[in-house]
HTML snippet that shows the backbone in 3Dmol.js (N, CA, C, O; Angstrom):
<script src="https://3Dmol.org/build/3Dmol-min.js"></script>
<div id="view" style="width:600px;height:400px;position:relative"></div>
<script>
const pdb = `
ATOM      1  N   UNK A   1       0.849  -1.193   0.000  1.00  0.00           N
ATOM      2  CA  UNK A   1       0.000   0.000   0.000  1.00  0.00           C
ATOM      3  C   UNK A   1       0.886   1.245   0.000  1.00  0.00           C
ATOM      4  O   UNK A   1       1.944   1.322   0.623  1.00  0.00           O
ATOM      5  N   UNK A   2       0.362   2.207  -0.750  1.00  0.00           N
ATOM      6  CA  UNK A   2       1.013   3.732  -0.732  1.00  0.00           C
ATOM      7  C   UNK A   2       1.026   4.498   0.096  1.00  0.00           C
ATOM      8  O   UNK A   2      -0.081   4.631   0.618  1.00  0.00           O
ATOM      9  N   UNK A   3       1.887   5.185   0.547  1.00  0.00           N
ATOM     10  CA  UNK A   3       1.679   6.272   1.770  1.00  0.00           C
ATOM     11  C   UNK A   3       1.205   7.745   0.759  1.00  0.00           C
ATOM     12  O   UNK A   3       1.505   8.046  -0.397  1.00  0.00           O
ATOM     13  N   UNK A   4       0.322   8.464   1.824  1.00  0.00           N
ATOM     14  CA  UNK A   4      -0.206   9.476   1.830  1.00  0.00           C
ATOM     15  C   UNK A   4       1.042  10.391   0.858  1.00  0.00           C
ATOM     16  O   UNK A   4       1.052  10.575  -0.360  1.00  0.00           O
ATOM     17  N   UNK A   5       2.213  10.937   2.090  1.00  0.00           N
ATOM     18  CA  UNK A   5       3.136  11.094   1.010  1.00  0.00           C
ATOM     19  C   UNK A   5       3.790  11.288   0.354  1.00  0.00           C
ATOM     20  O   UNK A   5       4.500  12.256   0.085  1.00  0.00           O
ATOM     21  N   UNK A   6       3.512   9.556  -0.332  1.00  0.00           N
ATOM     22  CA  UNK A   6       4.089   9.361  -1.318  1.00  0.00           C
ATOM     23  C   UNK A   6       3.502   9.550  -2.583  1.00  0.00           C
ATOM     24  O   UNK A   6       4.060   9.516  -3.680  1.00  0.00           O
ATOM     25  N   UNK A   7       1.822   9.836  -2.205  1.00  0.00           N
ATOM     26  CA  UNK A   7       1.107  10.106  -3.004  1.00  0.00           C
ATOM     27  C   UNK A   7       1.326  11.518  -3.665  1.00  0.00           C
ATOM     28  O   UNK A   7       1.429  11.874  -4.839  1.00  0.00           O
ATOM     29  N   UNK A   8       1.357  12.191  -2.454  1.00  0.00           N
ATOM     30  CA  UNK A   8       1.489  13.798  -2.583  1.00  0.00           C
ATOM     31  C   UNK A   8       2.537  14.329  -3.994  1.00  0.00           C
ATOM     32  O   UNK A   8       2.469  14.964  -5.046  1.00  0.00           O
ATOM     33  N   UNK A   9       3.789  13.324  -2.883  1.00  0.00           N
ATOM     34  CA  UNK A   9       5.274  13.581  -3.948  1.00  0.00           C
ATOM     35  C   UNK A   9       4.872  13.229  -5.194  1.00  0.00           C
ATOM     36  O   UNK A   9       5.157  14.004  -6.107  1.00  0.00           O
ATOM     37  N   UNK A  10       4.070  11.893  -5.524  1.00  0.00           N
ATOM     38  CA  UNK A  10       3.841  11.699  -6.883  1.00  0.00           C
ATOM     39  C   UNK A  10       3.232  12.717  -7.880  1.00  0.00           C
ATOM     40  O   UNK A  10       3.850  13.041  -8.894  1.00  0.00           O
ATOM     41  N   UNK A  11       1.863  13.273  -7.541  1.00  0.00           N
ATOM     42  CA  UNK A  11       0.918  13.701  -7.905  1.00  0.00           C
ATOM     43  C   UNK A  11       1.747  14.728  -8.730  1.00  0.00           C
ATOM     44  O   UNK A  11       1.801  14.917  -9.945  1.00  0.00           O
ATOM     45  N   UNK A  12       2.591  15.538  -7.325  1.00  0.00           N
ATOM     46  CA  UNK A  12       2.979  16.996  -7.709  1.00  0.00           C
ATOM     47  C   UNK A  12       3.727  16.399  -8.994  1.00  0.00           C
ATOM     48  O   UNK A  12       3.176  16.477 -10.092  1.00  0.00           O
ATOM     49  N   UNK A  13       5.263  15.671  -8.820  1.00  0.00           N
ATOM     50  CA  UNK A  13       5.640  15.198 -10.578  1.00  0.00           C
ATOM     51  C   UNK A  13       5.312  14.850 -11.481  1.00  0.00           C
ATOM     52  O   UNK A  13       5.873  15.059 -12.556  1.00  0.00           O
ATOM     53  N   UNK A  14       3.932  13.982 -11.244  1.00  0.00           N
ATOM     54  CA  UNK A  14       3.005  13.890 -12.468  1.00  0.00           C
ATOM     55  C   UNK A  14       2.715  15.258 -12.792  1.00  0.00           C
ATOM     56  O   UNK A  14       3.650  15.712 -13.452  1.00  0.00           O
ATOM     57  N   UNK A  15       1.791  16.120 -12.599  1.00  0.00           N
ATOM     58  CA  UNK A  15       1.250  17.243 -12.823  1.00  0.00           C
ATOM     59  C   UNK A  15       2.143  18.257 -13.425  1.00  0.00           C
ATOM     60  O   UNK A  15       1.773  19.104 -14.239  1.00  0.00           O
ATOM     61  N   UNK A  16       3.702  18.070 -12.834  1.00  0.00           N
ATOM     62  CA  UNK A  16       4.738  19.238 -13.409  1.00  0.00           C
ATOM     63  C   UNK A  16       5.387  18.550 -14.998  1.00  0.00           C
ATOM     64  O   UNK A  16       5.770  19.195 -15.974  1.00  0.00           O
ATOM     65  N   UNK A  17       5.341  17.096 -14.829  1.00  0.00           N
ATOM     66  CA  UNK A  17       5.800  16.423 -16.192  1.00  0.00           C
ATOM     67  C   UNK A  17       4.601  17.079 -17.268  1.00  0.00           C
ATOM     68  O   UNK A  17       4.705  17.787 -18.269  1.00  0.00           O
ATOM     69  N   UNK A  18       3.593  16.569 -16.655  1.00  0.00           N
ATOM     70  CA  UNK A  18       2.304  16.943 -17.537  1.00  0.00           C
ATOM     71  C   UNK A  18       2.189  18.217 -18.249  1.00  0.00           C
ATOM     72  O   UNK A  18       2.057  18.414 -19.457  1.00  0.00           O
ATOM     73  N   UNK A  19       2.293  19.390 -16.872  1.00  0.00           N
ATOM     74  CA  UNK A  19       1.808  20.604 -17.451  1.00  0.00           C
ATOM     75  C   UNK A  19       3.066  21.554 -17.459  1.00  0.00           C
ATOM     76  O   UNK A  19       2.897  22.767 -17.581  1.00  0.00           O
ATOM     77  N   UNK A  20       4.428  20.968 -17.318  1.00  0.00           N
ATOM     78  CA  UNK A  20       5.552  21.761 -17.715  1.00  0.00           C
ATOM     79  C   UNK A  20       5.442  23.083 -16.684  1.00  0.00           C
ATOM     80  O   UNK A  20       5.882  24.167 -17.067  1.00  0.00           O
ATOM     81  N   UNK A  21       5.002  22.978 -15.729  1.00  0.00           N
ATOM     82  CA  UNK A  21       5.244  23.731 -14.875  1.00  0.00           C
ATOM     83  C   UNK A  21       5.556  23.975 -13.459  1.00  0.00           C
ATOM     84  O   UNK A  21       5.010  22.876 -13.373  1.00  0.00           O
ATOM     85  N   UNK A  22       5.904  24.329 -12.191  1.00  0.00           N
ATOM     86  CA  UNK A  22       6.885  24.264 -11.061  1.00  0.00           C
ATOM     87  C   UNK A  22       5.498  23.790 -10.530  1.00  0.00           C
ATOM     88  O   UNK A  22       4.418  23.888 -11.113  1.00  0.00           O
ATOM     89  N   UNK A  23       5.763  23.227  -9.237  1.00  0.00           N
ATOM     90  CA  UNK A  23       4.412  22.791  -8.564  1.00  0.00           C
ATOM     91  C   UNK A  23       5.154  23.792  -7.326  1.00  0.00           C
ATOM     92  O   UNK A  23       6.351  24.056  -7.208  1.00  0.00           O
ATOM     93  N   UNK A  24       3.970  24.252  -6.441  1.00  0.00           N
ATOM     94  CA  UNK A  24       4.773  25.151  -5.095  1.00  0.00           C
ATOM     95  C   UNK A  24       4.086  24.121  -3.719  1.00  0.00           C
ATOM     96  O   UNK A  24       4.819  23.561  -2.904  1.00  0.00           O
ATOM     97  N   UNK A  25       2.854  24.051  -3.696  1.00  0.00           N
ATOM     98  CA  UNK A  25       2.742  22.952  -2.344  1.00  0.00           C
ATOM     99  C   UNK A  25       1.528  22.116  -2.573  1.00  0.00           C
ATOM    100  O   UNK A  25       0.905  22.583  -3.526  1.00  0.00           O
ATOM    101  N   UNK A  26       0.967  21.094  -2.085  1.00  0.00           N
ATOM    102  CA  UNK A  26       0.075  20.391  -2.281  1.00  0.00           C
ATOM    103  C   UNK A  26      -1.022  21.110  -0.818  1.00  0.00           C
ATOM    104  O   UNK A  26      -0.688  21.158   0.366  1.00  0.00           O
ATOM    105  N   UNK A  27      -2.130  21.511  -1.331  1.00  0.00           N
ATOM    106  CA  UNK A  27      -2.876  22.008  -0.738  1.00  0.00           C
ATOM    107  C   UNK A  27      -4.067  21.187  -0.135  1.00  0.00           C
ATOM    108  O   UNK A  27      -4.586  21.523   0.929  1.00  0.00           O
ATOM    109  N   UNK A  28      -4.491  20.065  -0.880  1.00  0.00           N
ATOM    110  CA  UNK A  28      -5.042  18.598  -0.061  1.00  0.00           C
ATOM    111  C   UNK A  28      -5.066  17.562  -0.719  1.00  0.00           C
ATOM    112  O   UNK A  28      -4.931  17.512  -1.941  1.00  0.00           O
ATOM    113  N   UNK A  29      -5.293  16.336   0.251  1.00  0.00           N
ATOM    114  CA  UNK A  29      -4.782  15.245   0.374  1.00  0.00           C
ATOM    115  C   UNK A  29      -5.983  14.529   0.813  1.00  0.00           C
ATOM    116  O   UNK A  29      -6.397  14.549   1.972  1.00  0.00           O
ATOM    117  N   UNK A  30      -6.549  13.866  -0.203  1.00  0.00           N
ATOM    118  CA  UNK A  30      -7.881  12.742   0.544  1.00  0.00           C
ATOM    119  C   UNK A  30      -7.764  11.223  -0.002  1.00  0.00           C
ATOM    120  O   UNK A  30      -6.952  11.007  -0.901  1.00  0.00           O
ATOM    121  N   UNK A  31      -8.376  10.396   0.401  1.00  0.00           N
ATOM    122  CA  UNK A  31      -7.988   9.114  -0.632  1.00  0.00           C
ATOM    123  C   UNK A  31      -9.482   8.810  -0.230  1.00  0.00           C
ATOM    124  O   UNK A  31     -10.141   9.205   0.731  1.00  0.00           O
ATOM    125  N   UNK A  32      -9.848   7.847  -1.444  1.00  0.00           N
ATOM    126  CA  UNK A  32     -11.665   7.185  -1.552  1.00  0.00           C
ATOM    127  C   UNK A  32     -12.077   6.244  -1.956  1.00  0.00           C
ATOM    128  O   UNK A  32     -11.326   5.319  -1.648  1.00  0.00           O
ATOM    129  N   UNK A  33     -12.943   5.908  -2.540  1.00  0.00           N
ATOM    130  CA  UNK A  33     -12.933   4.391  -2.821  1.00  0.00           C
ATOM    131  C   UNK A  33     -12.667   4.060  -4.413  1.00  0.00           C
ATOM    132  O   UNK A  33     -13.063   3.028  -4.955  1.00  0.00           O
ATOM    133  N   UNK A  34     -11.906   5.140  -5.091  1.00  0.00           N
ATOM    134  CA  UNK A  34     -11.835   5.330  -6.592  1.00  0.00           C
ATOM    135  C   UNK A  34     -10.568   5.346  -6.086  1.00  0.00           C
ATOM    136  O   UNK A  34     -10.168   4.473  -6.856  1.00  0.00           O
ATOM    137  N   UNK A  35      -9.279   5.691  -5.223  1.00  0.00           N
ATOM    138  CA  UNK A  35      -8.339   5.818  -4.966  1.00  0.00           C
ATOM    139  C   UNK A  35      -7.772   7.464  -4.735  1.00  0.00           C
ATOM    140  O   UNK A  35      -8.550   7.917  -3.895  1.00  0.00           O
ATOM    141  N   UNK A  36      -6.901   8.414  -5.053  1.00  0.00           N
ATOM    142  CA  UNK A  36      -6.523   9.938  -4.036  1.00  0.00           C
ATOM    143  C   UNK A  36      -7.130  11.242  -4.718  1.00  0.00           C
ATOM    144  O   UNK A  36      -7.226  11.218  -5.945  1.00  0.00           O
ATOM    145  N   UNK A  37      -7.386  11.937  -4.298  1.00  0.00           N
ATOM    146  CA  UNK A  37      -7.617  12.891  -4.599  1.00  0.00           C
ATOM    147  C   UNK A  37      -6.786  13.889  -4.490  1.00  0.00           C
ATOM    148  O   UNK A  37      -6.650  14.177  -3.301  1.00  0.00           O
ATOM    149  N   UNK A  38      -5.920  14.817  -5.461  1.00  0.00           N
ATOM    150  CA  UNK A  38      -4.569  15.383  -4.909  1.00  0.00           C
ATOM    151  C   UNK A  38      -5.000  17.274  -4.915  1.00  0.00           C
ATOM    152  O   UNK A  38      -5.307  17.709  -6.025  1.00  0.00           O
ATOM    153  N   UNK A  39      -5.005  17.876  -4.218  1.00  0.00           N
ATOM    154  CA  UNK A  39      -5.043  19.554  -5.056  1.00  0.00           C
ATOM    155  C   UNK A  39      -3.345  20.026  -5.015  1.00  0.00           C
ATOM    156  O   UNK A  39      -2.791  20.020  -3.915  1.00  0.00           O
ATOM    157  N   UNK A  40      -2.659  20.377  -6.090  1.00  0.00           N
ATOM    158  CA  UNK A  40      -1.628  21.132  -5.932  1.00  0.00           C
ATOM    159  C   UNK A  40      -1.506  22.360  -6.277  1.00  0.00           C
ATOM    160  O   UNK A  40      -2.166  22.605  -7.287  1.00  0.00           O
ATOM    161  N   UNK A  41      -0.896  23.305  -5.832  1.00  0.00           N
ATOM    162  CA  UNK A  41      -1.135  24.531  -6.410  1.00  0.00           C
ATOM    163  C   UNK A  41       0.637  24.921  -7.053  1.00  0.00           C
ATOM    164  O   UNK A  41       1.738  24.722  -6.539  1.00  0.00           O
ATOM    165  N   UNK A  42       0.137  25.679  -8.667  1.00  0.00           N
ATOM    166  CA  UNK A  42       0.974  25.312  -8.879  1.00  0.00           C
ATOM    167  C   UNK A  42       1.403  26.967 -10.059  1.00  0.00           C
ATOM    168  O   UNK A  42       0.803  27.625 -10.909  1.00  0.00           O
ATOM    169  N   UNK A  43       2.461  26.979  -9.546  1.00  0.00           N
ATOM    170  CA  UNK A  43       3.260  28.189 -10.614  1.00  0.00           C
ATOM    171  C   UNK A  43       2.599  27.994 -11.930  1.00  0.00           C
ATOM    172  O   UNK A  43       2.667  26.925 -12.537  1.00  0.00           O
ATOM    173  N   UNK A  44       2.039  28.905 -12.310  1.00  0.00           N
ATOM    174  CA  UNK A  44       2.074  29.265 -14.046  1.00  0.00           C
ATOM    175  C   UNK A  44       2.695  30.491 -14.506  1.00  0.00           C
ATOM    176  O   UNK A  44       2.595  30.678 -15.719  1.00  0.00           O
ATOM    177  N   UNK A  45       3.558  31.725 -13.570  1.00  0.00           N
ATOM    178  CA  UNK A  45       4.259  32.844 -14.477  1.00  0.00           C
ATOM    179  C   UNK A  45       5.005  33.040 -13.326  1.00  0.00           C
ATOM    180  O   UNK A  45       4.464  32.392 -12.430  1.00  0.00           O
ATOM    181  N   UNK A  46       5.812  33.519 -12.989  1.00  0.00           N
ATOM    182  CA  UNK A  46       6.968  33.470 -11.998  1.00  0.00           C
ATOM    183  C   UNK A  46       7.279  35.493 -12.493  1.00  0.00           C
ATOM    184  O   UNK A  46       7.461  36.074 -13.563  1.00  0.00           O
ATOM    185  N   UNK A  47       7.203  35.883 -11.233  1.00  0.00           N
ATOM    186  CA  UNK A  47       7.213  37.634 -11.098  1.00  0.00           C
ATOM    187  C   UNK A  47       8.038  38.155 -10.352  1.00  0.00           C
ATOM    188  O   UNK A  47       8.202  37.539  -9.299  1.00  0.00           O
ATOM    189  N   UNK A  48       8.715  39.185 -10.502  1.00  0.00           N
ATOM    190  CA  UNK A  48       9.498  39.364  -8.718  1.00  0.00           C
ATOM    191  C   UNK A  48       8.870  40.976  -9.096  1.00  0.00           C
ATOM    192  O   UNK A  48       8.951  41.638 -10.130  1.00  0.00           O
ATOM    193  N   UNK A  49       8.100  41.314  -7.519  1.00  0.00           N
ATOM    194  CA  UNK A  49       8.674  40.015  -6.979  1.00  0.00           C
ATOM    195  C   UNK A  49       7.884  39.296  -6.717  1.00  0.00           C
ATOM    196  O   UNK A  49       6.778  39.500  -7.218  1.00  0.00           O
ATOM    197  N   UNK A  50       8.071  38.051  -5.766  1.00  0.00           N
ATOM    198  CA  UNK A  50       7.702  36.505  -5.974  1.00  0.00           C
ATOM    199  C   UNK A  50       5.908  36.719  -5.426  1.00  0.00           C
ATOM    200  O   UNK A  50       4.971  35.990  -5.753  1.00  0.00           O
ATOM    201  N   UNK A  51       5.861  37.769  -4.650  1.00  0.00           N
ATOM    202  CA  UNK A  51       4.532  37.715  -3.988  1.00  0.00           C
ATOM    203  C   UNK A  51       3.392  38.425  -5.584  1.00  0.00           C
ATOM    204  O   UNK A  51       2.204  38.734  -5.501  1.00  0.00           O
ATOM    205  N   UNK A  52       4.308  38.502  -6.914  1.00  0.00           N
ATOM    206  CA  UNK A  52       3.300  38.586  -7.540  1.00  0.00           C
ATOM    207  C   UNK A  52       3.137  37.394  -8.811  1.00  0.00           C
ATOM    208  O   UNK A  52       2.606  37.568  -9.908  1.00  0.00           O
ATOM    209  N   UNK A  53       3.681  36.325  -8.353  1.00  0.00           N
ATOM    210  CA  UNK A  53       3.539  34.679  -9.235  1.00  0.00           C
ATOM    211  C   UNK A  53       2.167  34.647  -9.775  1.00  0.00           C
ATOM    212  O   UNK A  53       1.428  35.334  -9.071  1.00  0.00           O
ATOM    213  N   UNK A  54       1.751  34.271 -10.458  1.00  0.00           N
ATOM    214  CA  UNK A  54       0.275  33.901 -10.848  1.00  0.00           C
ATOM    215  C   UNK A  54       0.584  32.626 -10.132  1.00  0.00           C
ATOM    216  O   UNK A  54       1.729  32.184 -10.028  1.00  0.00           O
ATOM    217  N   UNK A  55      -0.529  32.030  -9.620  1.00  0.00           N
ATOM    218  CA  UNK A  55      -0.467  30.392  -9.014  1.00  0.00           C
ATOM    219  C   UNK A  55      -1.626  29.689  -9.485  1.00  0.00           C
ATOM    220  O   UNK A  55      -2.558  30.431  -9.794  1.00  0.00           O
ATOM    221  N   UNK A  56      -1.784  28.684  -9.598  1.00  0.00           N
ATOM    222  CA  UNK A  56      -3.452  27.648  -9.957  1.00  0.00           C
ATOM    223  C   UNK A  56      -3.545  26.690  -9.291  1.00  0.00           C
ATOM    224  O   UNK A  56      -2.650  25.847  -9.234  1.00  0.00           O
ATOM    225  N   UNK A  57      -4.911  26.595  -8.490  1.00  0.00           N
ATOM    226  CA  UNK A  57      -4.772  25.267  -7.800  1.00  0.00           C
ATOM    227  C   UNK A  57      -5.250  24.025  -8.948  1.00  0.00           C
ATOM    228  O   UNK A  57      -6.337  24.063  -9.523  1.00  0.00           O
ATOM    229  N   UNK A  58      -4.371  23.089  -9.129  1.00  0.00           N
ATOM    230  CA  UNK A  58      -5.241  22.084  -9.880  1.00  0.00           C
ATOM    231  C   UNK A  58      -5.061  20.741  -9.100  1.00  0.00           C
ATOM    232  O   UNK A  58      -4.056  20.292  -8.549  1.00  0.00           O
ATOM    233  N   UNK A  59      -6.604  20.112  -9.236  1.00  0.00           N
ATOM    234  CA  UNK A  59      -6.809  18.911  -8.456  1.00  0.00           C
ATOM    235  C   UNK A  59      -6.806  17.970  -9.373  1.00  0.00           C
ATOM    236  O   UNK A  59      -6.975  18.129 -10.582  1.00  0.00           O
ATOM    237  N   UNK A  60      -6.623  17.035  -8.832  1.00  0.00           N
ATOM    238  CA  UNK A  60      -5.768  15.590  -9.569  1.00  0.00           C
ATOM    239  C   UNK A  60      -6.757  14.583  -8.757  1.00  0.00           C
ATOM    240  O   UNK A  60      -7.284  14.655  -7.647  1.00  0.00           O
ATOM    241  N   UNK A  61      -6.781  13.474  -9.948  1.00  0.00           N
ATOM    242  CA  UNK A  61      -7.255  11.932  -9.108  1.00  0.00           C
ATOM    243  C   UNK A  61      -5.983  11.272  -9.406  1.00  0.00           C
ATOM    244  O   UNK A  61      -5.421  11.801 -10.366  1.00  0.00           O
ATOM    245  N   UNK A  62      -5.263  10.154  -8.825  1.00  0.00           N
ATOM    246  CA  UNK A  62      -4.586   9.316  -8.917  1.00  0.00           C
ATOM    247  C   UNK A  62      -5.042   7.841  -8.121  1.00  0.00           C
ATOM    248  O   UNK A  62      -5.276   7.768  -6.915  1.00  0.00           O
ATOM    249  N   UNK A  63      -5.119   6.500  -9.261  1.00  0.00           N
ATOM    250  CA  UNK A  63      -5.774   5.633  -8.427  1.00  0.00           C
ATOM    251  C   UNK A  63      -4.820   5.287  -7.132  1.00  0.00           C
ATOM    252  O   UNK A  63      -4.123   6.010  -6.421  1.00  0.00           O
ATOM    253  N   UNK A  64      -5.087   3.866  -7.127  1.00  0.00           N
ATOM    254  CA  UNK A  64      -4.494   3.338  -5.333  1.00  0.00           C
ATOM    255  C   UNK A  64      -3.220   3.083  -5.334  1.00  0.00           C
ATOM    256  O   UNK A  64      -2.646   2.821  -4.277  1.00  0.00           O
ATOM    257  N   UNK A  65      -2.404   3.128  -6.822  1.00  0.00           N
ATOM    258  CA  UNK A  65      -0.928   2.999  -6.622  1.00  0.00           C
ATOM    259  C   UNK A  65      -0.365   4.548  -6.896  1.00  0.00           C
ATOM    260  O   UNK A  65       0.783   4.696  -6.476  1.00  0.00           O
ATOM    261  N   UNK A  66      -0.887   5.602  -7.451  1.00  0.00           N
ATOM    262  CA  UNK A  66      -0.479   6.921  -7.526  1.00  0.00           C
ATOM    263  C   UNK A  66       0.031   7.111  -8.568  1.00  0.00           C
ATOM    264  O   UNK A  66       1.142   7.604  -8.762  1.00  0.00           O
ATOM    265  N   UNK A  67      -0.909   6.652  -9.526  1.00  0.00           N
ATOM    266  CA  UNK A  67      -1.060   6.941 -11.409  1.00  0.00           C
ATOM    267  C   UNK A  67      -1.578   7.906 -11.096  1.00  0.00           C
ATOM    268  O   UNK A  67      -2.120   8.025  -9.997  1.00  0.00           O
ATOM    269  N   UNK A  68      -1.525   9.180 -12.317  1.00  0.00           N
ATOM    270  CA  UNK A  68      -1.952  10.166 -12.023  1.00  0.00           C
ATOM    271  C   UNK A  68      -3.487   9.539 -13.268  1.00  0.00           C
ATOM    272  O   UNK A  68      -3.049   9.057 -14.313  1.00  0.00           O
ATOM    273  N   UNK A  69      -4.797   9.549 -13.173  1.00  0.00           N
ATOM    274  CA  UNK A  69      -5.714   9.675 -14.026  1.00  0.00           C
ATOM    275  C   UNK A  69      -6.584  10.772 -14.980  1.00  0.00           C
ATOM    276  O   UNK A  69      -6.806  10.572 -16.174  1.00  0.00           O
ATOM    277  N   UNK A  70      -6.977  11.813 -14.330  1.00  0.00           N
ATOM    278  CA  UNK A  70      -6.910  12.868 -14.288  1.00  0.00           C
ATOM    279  C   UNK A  70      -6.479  14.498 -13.553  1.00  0.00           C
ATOM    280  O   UNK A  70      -5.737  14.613 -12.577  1.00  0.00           O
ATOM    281  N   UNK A  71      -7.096  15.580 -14.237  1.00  0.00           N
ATOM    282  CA  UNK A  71      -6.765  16.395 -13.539  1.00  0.00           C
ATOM    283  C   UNK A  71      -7.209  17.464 -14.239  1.00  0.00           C
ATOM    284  O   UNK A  71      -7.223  17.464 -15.470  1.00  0.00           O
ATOM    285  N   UNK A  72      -7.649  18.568 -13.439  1.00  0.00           N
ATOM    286  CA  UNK A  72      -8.257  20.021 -13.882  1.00  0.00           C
ATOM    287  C   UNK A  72      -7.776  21.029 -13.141  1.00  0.00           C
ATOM    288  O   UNK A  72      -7.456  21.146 -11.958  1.00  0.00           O
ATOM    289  N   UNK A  73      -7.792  21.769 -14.123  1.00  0.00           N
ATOM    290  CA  UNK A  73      -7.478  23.613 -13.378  1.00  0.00           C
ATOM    291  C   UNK A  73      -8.390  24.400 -12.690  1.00  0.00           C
ATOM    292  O   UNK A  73      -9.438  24.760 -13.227  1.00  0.00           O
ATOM    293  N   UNK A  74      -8.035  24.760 -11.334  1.00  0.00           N
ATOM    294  CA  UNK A  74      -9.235  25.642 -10.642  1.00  0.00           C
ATOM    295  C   UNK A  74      -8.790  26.784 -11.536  1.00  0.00           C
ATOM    296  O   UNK A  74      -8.523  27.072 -12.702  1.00  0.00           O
ATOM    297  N   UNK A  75      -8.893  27.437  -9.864  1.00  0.00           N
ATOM    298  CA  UNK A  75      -8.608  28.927  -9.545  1.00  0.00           C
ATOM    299  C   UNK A  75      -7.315  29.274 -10.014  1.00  0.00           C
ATOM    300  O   UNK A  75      -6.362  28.514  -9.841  1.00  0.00           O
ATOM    301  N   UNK A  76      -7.209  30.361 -10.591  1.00  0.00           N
ATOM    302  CA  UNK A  76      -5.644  31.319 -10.926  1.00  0.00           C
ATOM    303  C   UNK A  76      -5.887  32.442 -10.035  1.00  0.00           C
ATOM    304  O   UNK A  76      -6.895  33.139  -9.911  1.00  0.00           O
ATOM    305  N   UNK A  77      -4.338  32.495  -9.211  1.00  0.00           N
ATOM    306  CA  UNK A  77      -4.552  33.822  -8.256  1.00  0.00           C
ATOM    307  C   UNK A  77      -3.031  34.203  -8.406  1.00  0.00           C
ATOM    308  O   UNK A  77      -2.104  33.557  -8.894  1.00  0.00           O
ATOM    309  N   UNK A  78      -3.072  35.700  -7.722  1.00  0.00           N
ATOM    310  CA  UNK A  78      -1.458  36.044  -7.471  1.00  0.00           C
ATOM    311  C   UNK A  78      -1.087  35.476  -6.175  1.00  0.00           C
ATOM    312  O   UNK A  78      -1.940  35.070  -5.386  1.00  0.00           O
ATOM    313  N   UNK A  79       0.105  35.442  -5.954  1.00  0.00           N
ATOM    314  CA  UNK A  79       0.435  34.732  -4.484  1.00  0.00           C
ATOM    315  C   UNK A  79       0.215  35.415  -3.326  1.00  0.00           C
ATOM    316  O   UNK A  79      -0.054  34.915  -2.234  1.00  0.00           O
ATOM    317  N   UNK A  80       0.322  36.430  -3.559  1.00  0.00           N
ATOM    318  CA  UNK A  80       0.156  37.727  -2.171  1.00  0.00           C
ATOM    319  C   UNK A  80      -1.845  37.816  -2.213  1.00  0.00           C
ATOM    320  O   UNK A  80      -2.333  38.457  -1.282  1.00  0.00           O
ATOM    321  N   UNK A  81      -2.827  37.206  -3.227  1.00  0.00           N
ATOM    322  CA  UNK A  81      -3.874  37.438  -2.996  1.00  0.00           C
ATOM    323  C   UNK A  81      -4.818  36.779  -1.572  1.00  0.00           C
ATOM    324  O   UNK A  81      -4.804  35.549  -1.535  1.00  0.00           O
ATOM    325  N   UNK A  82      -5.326  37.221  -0.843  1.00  0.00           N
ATOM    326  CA  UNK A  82      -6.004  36.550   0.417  1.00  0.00           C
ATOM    327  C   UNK A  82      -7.712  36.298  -0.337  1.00  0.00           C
ATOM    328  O   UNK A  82      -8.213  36.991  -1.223  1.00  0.00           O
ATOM    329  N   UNK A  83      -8.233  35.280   0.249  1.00  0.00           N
ATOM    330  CA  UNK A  83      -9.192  34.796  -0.302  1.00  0.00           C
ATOM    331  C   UNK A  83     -10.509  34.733   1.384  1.00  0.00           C
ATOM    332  O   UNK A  83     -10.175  33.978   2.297  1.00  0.00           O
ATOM    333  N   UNK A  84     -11.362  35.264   1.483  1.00  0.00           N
ATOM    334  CA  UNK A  84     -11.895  34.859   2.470  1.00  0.00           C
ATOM    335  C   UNK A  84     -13.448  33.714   2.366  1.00  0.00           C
ATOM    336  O   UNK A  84     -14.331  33.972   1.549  1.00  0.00           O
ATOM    337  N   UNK A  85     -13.515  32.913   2.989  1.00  0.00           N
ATOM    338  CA  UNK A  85     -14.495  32.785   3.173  1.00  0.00           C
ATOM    339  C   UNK A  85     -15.552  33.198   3.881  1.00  0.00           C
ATOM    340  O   UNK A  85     -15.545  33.641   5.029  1.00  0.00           O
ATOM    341  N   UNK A  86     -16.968  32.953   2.762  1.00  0.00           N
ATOM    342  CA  UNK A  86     -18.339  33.407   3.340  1.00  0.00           C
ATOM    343  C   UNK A  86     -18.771  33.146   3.945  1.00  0.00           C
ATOM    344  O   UNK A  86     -19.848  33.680   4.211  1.00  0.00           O
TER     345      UNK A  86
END
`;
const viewer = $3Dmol.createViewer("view");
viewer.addModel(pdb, "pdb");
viewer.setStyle({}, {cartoon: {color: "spectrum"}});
viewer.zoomTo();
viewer.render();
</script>
């Protein structure tokens, strides 16, 4: 069986092989009965300075060994942006 992670570590290199771009942190981590659910958020334009990066969270499935299967693009934000909830 896979560790949590190891899932994480995977996801993010799948996703940066994939979409040719820096991954900065994995923002969550669930696993289900389809196998993980990954969100990473991830560099798409690099600014200095750094607090003005564009970033995207994109969430990932990877089954129970940490294939990446799919994956979609949320949100695009700058890094210095605060987000509140309602």
């Amino acid at each position: 069986m896979i560790s949590a992670m190891a899932v994480a570590q995977r996801g993010k290199e799948q996703l940066a092989e994939l979409t040719g771009l820096q991954p900065d942190t994995v923002s969550s981590l669930a696993q289900d009965e389809k196998g993980w659910r990954v969100s990473v958020e991830m560099i798409e334009m690099k600014r200095i300075p750094d607090s003005q990066d564009v970033l995207a969270s994109y969430q990932s499935c990877l089954d129970e060994e940490g294939r990446l299967v799919s994956y979609e693009r949320g949100r695009r934000y700058y890094r210095d942006q605060v987000t509140r909830d309602s």
